[in-house]
N, C-alpha and C positions, 0 to 999 in steps of 0.2 A: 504494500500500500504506500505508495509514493506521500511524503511529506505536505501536509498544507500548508500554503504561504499564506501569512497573514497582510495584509492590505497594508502599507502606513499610511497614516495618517498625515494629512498638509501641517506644514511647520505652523506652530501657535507663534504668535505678534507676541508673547513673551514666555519665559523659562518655567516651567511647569513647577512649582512645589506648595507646600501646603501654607503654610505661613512665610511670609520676607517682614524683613526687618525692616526700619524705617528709610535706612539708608539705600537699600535694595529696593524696595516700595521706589522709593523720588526715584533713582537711576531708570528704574523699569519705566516709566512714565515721560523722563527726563523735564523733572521739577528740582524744587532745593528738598530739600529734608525739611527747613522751616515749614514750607509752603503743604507738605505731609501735616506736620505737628498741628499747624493752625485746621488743619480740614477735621482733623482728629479731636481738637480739642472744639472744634465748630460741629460736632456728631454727624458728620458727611462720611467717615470713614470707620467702617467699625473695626477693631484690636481684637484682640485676645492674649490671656497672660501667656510667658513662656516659660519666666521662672520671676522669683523674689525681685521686683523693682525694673524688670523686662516686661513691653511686650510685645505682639509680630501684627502684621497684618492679612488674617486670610486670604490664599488665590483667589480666591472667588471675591472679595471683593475689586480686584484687579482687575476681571472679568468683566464686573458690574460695570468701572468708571471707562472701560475700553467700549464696553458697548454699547455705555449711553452717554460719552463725552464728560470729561472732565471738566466745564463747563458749568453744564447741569447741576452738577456734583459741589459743585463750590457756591452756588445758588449764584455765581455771575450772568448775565444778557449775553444769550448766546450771538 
């Protein structure tokens, strides 16, 4: 029974993992890190803890702000 080739998939607009850190978050988007902090502390971007006084920002919310503009997201006039 000959092997099955699995399909790949088209390259993802960014690096696949579960949480990025803040600094990783602004690079991925190409922002400052401030401009993260303040979205973060403005509840546009949701966290989660990583460890004691860290924390990350889920993929998936990377996902959100790529597929409905960062922008949006900042409450700016698009």
């Amino acid at each position: 029974m000959p092997d099955q080739i699995t399909p790949k998939l088209p390259p993802s607009p960014f690096r696949p993992r579960a949480v990025f850190t803040i600094a990783r978050f602004a690079d991925e988007l190409g922002i400052s890190e401030r401009s993260v902090r303040r979205l973060i502390e403005a509840e546009k971007i949701r966290t989660v803890p990583i460890s004691i006084g860290r924390i990350g920002i889920p993929a998936a919310e990377l996902e959100r702000i790529v597929a409905g503009g960062l922008l949006d997201v900042a409450g700016d006039a698009a």
